[in-house]
N, C-alpha and C positions, 0 to 999 in steps of 0.2 A: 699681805692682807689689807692692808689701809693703805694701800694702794688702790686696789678694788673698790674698796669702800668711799673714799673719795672719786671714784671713778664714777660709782654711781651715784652719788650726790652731784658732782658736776654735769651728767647725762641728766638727772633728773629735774635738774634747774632749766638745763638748757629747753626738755622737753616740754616744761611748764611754758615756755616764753610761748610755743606755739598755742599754748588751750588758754593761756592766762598772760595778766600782764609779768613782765620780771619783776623780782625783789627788788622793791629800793624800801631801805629803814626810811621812817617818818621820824621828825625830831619832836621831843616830847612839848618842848615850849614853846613852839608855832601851833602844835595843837590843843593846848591848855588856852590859849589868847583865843584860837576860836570858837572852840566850847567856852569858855568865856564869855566872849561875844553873843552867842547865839542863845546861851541862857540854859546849857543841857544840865540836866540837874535830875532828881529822885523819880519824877514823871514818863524820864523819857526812856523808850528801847533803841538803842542805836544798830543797826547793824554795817559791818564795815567789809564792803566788799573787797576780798581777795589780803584778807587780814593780814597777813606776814607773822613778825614775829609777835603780834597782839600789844603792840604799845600802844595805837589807838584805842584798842578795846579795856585797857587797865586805867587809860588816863580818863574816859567816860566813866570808868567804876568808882573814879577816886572823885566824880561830881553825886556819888548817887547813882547811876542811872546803871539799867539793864547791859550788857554789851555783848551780842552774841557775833561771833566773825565766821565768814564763809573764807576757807580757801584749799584749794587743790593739790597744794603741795602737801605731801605729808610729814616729808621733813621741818616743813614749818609749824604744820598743825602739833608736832609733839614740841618742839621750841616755845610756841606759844601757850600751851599747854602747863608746860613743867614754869613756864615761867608767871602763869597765872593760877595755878595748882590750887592757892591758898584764897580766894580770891573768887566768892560764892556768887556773885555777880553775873562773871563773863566765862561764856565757854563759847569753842571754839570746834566747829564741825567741819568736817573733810570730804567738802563736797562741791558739786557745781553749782555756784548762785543762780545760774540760767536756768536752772531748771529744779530748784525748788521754790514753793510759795513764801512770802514774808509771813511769820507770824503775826498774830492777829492784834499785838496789842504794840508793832512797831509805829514807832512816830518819825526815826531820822536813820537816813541813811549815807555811809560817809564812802567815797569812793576816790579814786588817788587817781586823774587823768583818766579822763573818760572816753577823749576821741576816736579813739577806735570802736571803739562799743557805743558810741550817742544812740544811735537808732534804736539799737537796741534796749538799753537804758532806759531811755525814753517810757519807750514803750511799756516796758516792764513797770516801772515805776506809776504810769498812768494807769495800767493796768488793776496794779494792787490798789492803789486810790479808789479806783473804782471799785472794786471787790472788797474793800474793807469800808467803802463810804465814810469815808476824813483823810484829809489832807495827812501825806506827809513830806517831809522836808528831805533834800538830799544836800549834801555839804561836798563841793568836787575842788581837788586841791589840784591845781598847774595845769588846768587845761577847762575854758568853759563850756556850756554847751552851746552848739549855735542855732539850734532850731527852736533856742526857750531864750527869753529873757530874763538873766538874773535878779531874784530881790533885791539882793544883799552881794557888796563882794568885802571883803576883808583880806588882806595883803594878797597872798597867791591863791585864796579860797572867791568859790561862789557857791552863792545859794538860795536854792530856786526852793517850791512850794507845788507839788502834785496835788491838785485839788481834785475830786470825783466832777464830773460833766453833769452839768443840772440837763438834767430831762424836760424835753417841748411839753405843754400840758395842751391840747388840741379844744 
């Protein structure tokens, strides 16, 4: 029986790698220094693409801030779940980021190596800017984007600013 069991945990990782990126843990105090840095605190909603086991979204809780995480796996989502339980801030939904909308009162969004998805990315994130009319910030950690120029970089982080497109007045 836990043979199977582990059987399907490892089939279900693997299947993840194809619709999402793989698990890698994020270390808590490389991401405390750039939430640090970047000044996240009681104002902000962070959302962290492809959350894992939710250390990103507990180490935003511990500044204050909102932290809701998108990810796929649902082995992760109950991991992140039980391990943020107590912990009224951040919750964590089992779902595809590509295809729901950012709530309406996100300001930062934190994403772990984006090169496969830039265009995509991209897009989205200009998107919402423009449908929520205010800037938000994305935080991408070991991979930049290359069709934006970063504001801000901090050790293996960069960070850009999705701003809404001022409209021609004729």
């Amino acid at each position: 029986m836990l043979l199977v069991i582990a059987g399907v945990i490892i089939l279900g990782f693997g299947f993840m790698v194809f619709f999402g990126a793989p698990y890698v843990p994020s270390r808590r105090k490389y991401i405390r220094r750039i939430f640090e840095h970047v000044g996240v605190g009681p104002d902000d909603v962070l959302i962290d693409v492809g959350s894992g086991d939710g250390i990103v979204l507990r180490t935003a809780s511990s500044y204050g801030a909102r932290a809701i995480g998108y990810e796929i796996n649902p082995v992760l989502v109950l991991v992140a779940r039980l391990l943020s339980a107590n912990d009224r801030r951040v919750s964590v939904r089992l779902t595809n980021f590509w295809r729901t909308l950012l709530p309406n009162d996100t300001t930062i969004v934190y994403a772990f190596s984006v090169s496969r998805d830039e265009a995509k990315l991209t897009k989205l994130l200009q998107g919402e800017a423009e449908r929520l009319k205010r800037p938000l910030k994305l935080i991408c950690y070991a991979s930049p984007l290359k069709s934006k120029k970063a504001e801000d970089m901090f050790d293996a982080y960069h960070i850009y600013t999705f701003r809404p497109l001022q409209s021609k007045k004729a």
